[in-house]
N, C-alpha and C positions, 0 to 999 in steps of 0.2 A: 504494500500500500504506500509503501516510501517513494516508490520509483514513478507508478500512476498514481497520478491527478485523480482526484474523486469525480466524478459529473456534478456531484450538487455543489462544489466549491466555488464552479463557476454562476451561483447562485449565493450561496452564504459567505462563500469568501472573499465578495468583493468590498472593496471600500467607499466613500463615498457616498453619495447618492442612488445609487443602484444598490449598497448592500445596504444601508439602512430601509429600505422602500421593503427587500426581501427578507431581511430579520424583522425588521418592526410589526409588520401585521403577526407573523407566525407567533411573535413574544407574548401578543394577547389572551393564546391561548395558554400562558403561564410554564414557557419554557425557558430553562434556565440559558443565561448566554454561550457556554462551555458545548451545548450542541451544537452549536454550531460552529464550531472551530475545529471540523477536520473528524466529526463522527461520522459512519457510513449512515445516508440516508436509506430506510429501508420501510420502500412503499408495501402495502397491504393491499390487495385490490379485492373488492368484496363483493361478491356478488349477493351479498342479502337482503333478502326485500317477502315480505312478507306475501305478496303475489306470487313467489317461490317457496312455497311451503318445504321443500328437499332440503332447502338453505335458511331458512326459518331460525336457526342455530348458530348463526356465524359468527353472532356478534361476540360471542362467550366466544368462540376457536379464536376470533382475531384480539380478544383479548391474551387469550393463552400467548398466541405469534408475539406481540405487543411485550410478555415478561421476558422470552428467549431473547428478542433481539437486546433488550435494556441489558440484561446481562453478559449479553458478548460484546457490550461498549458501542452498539447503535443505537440507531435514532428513528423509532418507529412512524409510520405516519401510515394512518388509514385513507382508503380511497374510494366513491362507492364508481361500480359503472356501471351498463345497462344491464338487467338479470334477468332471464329467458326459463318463466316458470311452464316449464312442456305439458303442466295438466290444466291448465288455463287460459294459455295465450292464443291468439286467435290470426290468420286460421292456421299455423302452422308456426313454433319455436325454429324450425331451421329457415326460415325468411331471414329471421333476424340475426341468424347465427352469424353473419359476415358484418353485420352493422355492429354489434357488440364488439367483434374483432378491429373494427375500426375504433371504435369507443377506446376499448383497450389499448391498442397501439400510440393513439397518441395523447390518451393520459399519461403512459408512461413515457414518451417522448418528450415532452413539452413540461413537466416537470420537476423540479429536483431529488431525483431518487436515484441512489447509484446500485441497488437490487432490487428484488423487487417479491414477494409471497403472492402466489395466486390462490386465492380459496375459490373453490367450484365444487359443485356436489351433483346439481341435475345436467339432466342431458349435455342440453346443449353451451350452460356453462363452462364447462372444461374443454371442449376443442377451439371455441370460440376466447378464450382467455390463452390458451394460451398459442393459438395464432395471433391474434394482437403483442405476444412479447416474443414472437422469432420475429415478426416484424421489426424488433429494436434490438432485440440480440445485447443484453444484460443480462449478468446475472439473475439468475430465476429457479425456484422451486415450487414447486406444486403440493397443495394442500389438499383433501377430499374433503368432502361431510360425512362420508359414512354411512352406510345402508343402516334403513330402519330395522327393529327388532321386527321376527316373524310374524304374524298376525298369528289368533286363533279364535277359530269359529267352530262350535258345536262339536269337538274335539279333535278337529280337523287342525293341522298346522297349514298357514296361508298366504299369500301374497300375492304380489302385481298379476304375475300370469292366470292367476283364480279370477282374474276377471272377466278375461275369454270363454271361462268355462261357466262364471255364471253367467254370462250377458246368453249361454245356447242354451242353458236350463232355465233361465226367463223364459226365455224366448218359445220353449217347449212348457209352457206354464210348471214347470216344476221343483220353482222356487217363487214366491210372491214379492212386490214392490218393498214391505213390510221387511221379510228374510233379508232384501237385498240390502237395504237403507242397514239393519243391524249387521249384517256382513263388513259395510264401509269400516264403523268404527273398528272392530276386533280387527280389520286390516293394518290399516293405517292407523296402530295406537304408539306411535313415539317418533319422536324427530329424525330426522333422514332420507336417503332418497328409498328406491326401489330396492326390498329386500331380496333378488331375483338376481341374477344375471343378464337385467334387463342392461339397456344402455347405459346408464349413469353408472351401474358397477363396470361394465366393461371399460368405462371410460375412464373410473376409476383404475382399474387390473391397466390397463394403457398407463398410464400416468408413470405405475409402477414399472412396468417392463421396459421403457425407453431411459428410466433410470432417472424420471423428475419428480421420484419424491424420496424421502425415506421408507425404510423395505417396511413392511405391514402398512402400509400405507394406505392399500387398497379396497382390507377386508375389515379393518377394526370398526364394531357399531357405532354408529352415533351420538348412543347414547350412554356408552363404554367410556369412562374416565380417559383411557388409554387416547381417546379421540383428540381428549386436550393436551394430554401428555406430551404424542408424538407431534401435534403444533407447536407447544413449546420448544420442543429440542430445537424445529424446522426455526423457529425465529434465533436459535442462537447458531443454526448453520449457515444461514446465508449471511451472517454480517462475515465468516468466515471464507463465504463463495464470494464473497466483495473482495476480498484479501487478495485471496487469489486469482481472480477475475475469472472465476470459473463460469462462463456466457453459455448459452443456449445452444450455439454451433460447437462447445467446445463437446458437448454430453449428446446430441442428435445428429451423429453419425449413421451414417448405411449401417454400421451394423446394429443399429438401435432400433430403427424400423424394423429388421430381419429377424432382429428378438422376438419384436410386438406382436410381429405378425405370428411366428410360430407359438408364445405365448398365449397369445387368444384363441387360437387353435385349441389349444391345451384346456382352456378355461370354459369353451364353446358358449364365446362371446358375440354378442347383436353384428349383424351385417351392417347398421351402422359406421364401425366399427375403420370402414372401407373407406366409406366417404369421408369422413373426418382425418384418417390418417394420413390420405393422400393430400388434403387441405392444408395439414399442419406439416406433409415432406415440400409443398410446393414456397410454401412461406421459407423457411428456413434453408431452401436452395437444394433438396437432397433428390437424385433423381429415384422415382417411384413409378409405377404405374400397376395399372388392376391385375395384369397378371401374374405379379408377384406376389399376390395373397394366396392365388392359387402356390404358384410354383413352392411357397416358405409354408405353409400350409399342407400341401399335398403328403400327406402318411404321416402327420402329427397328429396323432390320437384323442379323445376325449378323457382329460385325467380326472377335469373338477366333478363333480356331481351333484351341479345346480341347477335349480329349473332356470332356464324352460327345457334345457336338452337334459336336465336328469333330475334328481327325486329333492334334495336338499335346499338350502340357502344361504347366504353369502356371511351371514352371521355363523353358521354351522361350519363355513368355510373356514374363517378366523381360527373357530375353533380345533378345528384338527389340523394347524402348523401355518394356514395362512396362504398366500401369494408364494414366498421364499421358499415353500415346502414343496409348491407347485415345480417351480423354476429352478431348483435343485434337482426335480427328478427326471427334467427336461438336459442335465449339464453335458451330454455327451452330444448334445446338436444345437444347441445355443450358441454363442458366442459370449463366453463368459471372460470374454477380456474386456468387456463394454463400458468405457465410464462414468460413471452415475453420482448424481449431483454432492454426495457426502466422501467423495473423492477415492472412493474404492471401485473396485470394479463389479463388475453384475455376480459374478463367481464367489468373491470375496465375500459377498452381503450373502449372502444364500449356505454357502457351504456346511454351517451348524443348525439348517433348518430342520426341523424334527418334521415327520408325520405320525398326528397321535387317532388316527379314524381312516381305515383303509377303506370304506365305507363312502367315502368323502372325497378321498385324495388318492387314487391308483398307483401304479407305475406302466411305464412303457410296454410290461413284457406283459402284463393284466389288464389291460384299458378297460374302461365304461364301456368305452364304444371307439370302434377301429376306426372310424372316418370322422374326423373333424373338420373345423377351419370353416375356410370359404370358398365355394366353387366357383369360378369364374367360366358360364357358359357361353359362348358364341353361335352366331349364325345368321342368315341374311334378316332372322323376327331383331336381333341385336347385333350390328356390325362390330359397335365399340364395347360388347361386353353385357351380361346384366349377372345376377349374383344370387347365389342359392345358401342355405346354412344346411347340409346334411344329418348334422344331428338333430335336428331340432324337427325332420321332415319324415313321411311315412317310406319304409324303405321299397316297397312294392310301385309307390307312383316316381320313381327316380327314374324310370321308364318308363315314360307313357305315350300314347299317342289319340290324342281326343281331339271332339271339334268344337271351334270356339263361340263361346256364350258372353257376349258383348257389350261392355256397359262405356258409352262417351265419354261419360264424366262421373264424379260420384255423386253428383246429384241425381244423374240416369241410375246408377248403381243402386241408391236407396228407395228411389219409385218402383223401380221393379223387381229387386231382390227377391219380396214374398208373395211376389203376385202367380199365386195358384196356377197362371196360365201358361208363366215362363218356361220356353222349350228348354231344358237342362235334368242332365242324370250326374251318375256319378264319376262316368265315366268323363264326360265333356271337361273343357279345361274354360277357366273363368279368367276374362282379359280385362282389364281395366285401365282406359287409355286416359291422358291429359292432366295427370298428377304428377309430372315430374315437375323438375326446377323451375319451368318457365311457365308448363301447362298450370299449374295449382293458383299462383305459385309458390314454390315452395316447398315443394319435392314430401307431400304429408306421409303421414305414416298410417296411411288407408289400403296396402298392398296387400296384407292378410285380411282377405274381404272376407265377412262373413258368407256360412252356409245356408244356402236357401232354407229355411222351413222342414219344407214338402222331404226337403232330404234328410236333413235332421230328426224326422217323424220314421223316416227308413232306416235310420240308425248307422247313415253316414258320419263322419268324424273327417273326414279331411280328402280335398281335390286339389288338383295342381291350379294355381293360381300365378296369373302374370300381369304385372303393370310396369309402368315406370317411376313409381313411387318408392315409399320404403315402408317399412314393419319395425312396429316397437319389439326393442329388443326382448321383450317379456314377451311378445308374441310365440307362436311356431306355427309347424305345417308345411306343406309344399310346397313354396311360395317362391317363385321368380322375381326377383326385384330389379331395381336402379336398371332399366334396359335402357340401353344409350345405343343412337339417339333414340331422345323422348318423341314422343306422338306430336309433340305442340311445336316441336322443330322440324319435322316434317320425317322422322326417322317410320323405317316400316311401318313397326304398331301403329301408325297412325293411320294403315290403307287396311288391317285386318277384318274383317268383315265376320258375321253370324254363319257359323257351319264350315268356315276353311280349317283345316285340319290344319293340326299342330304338333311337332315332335319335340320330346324332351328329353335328351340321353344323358344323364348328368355323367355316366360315367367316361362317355365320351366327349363331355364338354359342350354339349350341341343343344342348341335351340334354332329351331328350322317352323315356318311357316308355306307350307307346302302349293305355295303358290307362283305359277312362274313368270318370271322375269317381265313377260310381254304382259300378262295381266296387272302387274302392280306398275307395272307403266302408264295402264289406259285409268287404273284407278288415280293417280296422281294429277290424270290432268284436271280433274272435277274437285278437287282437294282446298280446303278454304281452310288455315288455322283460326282456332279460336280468339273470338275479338273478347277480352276481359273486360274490357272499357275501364283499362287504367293508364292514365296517362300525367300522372304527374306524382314526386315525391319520390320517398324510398321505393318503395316497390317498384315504381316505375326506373329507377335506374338500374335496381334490381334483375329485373327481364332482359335489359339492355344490355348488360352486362355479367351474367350468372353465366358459369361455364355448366357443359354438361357434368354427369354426375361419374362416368370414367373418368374424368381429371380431380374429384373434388368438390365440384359445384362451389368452388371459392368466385368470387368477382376477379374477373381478368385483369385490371387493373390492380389488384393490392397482391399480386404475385411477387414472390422473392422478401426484400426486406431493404427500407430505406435508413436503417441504423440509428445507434441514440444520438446522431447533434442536433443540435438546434443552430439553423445558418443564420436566422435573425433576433435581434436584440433589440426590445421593446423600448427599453429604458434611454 
């Protein structure tokens, strides 16, 4: 810290006119003068907001953050920025994902903070934080909130993915509005995200595998002391990663991603997963693309055994050894030379990781389940790709070939769903066009379309499903996703029609729409995209500028990283 200049010095340390304008307001809030003579500034970035009930808690973690840094001789300063609550924001948390990322980026740009703590718990808080700080490329570590404690209902242990299964047993009267409203609470009874291996944990289990947080980082409850604990330490680590000038590029390396991806494999983590990771390799400059999730992925097995792809949850996780116990048992095809933010490497942090519930936590030679990760299928229905989770999917329809039963939009989707007249069996495969990035917009998590009724009453449970949308990570089933291009950009899906046969070979990677060349030419010429009628504000620059969802679905424009200076001075 002798040799580099701090960033916030060029704030507190000036003399004059300029540093009294920037000591003086901050002193109001009864800070002694000695901070500001050469302590590491160590911003807080908080996503809590009470619209974010996942994050509901932060204010207690960023106090915890707040003691660790005072005691490694920094200088804490909280910060709030936009918070992306995914059970109530409308119509869709990943619209905003990139605008939060903007938020992000140049709070911490613009400034005085020479590190920086990200706290994030839901969804789309954590890919979105921390693309806004490879954007600046400081020192940075990552914080979670913590999955919620289990739910229990009627002696049932329960959570997020229990909502799919009651919304069919409504729906087949065989739970009441009454059942379902008392379900809510015994669900969701404590602070945190999704008890599940829904997105917020995978995003979490991410955070850990690239090596930006401290190890248990991923699984410890929310409501587990340990929550505040491991914030605390994190606040006396980064005044430490200031020291060293340990930055974002120095810890998200290729082989970082390479971990992630075979880690999440492991964990049989949300397809989500996809799209966020290649958002946050595109900010930080690391060449990535979708068929690397295949390729790092392909024969890394199912260890964890959470729902939705197996019986447990993410609490039950912690307790048999954690994340470390995980990636321990992964160390023969890892890269455990990988640097991670507490200056050790991915091997190093892992090595004395116990597993206490083989129940819970497998090994390679014993798996859950032999097929994990994520499938990345092609074929002229998706030229750039669209995206399968095989654990999570019925292994019978991983080959199928049905014809397809057509909904425009989801608002077509919801008029006709239950309508008794609907041509559909079990066999046919369900398309759902104009919910990707630009059709939504905003690329919703309406891909896991529910089952008709009439089939539900047959004692159907699951058909192959295709859109250009995504599926909550708590979701499952046989669900084709993120097909790129989207329908709304003029890609095939968008010429599919009612009754064209459809092939799905996951084993082979293929998704084929068995129509040829010269008829999807004559359908194209009658082809009108959808008019949204939006034409001004974010959203509308949004569409303008949203890439497809094989790169990220990040804004073209905030690609790469424009670094911490600041070229102009106010004063």
């Amino acid at each position: 810290m002798k040799n580099k200049r701090l960033r916030s010095q060029d704030w507190f340390g000036k003399e004059g006119k300029d540093g009294f304008i920037y000591r003086a307001w901050m002193k109001n809030q009864g800070i002694p003068a000695d901070f500001f003579e050469g302590k590491p500034v160590i911003g807080i970035c908080n996503t809590w907001s009470e619209l974010t009930p996942c994050n509901a808690h932060f204010r207690d973690l960023a106090e915890s953050v707040k003691k660790g840094v005072l005691e490694a001789g920094g200088f804490p300063v909280e910060f709030p920025v936009m918070s992306l609550g995914e059970t109530l924001i409308k119509p869709t948390a990943m619209l905003y994902r990139n605008l939060a990322s903007m938020d992000v980026e140049e709070s911490i740009r613009a400034n005085p903070v020479d590190g920086v703590v990200l706290l994030c718990g839901c969804d789309k808080t954590t890919p979105s934080l921390i693309m806004g700080a490879c954007s600046v490329d400081i020192p940075t570590l990552v914080i979670s909130g913590g999955p919620m404690l289990k739910g229990h209902w009627r002696g049932k242990d329960i959570g997020t993915s229990d909502v799919w299964r009651f919304a069919e047993a409504y729906k087949l009267g065989e739970i009441s509005q009454k059942e379902f409203v008392e379900a809510e609470a015994c669900m969701a009874r404590t602070q945190g995200h999704c008890a599940v291996m829904g997105t917020a944990s995978t995003m979490a289990t991410m955070v850990e595998a690239l090596g930006l947080s401290l190890p248990n980082n991923a699984a410890i409850p929310a409501a587990d002391a340990r929550r505040k604990v491991i914030s605390q330490l994190s606040g006396r680590r980064i005044v430490d990663m200031v020291k060293e000038d340990l930055t974002l590029s120095k810890v998200l390396t290729r082989k970082a991603f390479e971990n992630a991806i075979m880690i999440n494999a492991a964990i049989g983590g949300s397809t989500n997963f996809v799209i966020h990771l290649l958002a946050i390799a595109g900010r930080i400059g690391v060449e990535l693309n979708i068929e690397d999730f295949d390729k790092y992925s392909h024969n890394v097995p199912l260890l964890a055994n959470i729902q939705p792809s197996g019986e447990f949850f993410m609490e039950d996780l912690y307790y048999a050894g954690g994340l470390p116990a995980v990636i321990k048992e992964l160390a023969s095809i890892i890269h455990q030379d990988a640097l991670t933010v507490n200056g050790k490497t991915m091997g190093e942090n892992c090595e004395d990781a116990e597993k206490f519930d083989l129940n819970i936590i497998s090994s390679l030679e014993n798996p859950f389940k032999p097929e994990s990760g994520i499938v990345v299928v092609k074929g002229n229905l998706a030229p750039n790709g669209a995206v399968i989770k095989p654990s999570a999917a019925t292994p019978k329809l991983m080959k199928h070939r049905g014809q397809a039963v057509v909904f425009e939009t989801i608002e077509d989707y919801h008029a006709r769903i239950d309508d008794p007249a609907l041509e559909i069996d079990e066999n046919s495969i369900m398309v759902l066009k104009n919910v990707g990035p630009k059709g939504y917009p905003g690329m919703a998590e309406v891909g896991n379309m529910g089952i008709p009724k009439k089939l539900l009453l047959k004692g159907v449970k699951d058909m192959v499903r295709i859109s250009d949308g995504r599926m909550s990570g708590t979701g499952f089933g046989t669900v084709v996703l993120h097909v790129s291009p989207e329908a709304a950009a003029g890609g095939t899906l968008a010429f599919v029609q009612n009754g064209d046969w459809i092939s799905l070979d996951v084993e082979n990677r293929s998704l084929e729409l068995e129509v040829s060349p010269e008829e999807l030419e004559q359908r194209k010429l009658n082809w009108q995209p959808l008019d949204l009628g939006i034409n001004r504000g974010y959203v509308n620059l949004y569409i303008k500028h949203v890439e497809q969802a094989h790169l990220g679905a990040d804004m073209d424009f905030l690609k790469g990283k424009s670094g911490s200076t600041v070229t102009r001075d106010s004063h």
